[in-house]
C-alpha positions in Angstrom: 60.0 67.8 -10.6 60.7 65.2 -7.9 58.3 63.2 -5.7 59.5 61.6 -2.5 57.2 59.3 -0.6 57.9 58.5 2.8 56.8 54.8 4.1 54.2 54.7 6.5 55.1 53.3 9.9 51.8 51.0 10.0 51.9 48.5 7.4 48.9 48.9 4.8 45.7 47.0 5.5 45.6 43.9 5.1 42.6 41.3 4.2 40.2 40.7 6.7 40.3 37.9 9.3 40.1 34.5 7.5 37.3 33.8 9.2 36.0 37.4 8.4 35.5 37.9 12.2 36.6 41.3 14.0 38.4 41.1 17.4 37.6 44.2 18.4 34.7 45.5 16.4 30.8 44.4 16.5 28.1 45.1 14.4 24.9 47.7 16.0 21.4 47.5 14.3 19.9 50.7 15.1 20.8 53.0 14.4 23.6 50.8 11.8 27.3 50.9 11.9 30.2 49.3 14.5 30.9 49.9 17.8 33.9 49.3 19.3 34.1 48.6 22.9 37.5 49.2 24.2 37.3 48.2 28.1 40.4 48.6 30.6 41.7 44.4 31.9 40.1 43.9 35.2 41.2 40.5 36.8 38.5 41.2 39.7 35.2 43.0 39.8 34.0 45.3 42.1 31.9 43.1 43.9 34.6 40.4 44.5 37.4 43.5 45.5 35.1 44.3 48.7 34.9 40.9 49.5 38.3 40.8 49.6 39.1 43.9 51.4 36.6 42.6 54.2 38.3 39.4 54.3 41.4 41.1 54.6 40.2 43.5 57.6 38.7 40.2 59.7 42.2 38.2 59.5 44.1 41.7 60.3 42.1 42.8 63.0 41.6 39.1 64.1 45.4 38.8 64.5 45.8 42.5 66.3 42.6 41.5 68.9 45.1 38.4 69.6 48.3 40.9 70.2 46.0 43.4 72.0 44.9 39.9 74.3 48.3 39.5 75.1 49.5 43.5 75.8 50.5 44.3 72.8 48.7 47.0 71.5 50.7 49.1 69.3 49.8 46.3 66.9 46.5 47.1 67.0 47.4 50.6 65.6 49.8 49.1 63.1 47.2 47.6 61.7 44.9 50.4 61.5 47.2 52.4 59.3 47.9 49.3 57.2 43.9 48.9 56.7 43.4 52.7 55.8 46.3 52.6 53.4 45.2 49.2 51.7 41.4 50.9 51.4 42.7 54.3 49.7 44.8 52.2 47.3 41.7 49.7 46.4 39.4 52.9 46.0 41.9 54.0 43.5 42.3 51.0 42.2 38.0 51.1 41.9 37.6 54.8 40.2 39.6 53.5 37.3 38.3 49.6 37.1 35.7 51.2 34.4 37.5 53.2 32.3 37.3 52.4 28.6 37.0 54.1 25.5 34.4 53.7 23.0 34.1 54.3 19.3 30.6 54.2 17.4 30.8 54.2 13.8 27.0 55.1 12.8 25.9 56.6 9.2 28.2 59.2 8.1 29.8 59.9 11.5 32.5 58.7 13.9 32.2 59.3 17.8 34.9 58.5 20.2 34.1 58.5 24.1 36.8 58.1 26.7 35.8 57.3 30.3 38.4 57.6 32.5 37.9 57.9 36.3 34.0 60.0 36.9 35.2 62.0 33.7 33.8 61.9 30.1 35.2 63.3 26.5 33.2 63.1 23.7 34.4 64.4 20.0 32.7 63.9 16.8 34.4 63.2 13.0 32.6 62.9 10.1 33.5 59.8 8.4 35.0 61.1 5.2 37.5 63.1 6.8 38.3 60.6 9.7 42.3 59.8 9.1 43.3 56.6 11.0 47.0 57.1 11.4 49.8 55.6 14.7 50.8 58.4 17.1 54.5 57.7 17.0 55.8 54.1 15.8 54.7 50.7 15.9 52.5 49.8 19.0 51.9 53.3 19.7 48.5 54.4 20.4 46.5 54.7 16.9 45.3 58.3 16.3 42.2 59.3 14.5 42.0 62.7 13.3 40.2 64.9 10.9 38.6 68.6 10.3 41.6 70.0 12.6 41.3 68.1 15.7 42.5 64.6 16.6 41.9 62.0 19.7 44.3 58.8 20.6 42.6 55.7 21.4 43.8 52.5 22.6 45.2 52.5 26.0 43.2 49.8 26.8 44.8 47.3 23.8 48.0 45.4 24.4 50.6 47.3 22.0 50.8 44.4 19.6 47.8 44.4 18.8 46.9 48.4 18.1 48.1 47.7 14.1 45.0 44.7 14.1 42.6 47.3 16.0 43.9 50.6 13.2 43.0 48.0 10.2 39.5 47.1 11.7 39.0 50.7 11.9 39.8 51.0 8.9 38.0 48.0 7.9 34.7 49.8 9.4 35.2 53.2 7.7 35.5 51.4 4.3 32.3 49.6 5.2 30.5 52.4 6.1 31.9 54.7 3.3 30.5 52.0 1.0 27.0 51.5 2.3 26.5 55.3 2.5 27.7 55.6 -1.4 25.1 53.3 -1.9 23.0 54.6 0.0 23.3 58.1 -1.9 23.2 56.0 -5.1 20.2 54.9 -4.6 18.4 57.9 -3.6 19.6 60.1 -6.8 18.0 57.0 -9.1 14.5 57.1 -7.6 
């Protein structure tokens, strides 16, 4: 009888951080476990975007009164179309600015939540089945699956850094695998 193993596309995990700190990962106190906070790269909030857009509008419209003064008023028009189109791309710009995708690692089970847009998807592993694998090669998005179904997380993460946030996971699973061993350890000696 032969065996054949096939390498794995992710490198094993490796040590932890040398200054044992997690990048993406932080610790929760109740109820105890991780949670990791995946948020989409916004450069500007929503706060400063409307600022912006209003600045925008005053120096547009500012310039088309100054056309319309001289009898020139298709500008004006122009302008109006350019403003409507500039809005309906900065409110799609907006839905998304707080999508993100969160993963809470709590006792002996593993919840994933993706926000994207008004929507939300929730699905629950438990956390001895929970299989952290990559959904195609290196820098792919890392895939967690168990119990038949599976969810891809990461699109928030550069790509080079989706092996580091697959090892933290895995990191946290260990953990958490431990401390409930213990956990059941201590319960059948009492």
């Amino acid at each position: 009888m032969t065996v054949a193993f096939a390498p794995s596309p992710w490198p094993a995990p490796s040590a932890p951080r040398r200054d044992g700190s997690w990048r993406f990962a932080r610790r929760i106190e109740a109820p105890a476990g991780w949670c990791f906070d995946l948020r989409r790269n916004v450069s500007i909030s929503p706060r400063q975007l409307v600022a912006a857009y209003l600045l925008l509008c005053s120096v547009s419209l500012l310039v088309a009164g100054g056309f319309w003064w001289h009898g020139v008023g298709l500008v004006v028009m122009f302008t109006g179309i350019e403003l409507v189109a500039v809005g309906v791309a900065l409110l799609v710009v907006a839905r998304h600015a707080g999508d993100r995708e969160t993963v809470l690692l709590s006792g002996r089970e593993v919840t994933v939540e993706q926000h994207v847009g008004p929507g939300v998807e929730r699905m629950s592993f438990r956390a001895e089945w929970l299989r952290v694998e990559p959904a195609a090669e290196d820098g792919s998005l890392v895939e967690l699956s168990g119990e038949g179904r599976s969810v891809r997380i990461g699109r928030h993460v550069r790509p080079e850094l989706r092996v580091e946030l697959a090892k933290e996971l895995r990191r946290a699973l260990h953990l958490m695998r431990a401390a409930g061993e213990r956990v059941v350890v201590h319960e059948e000696q009492q």
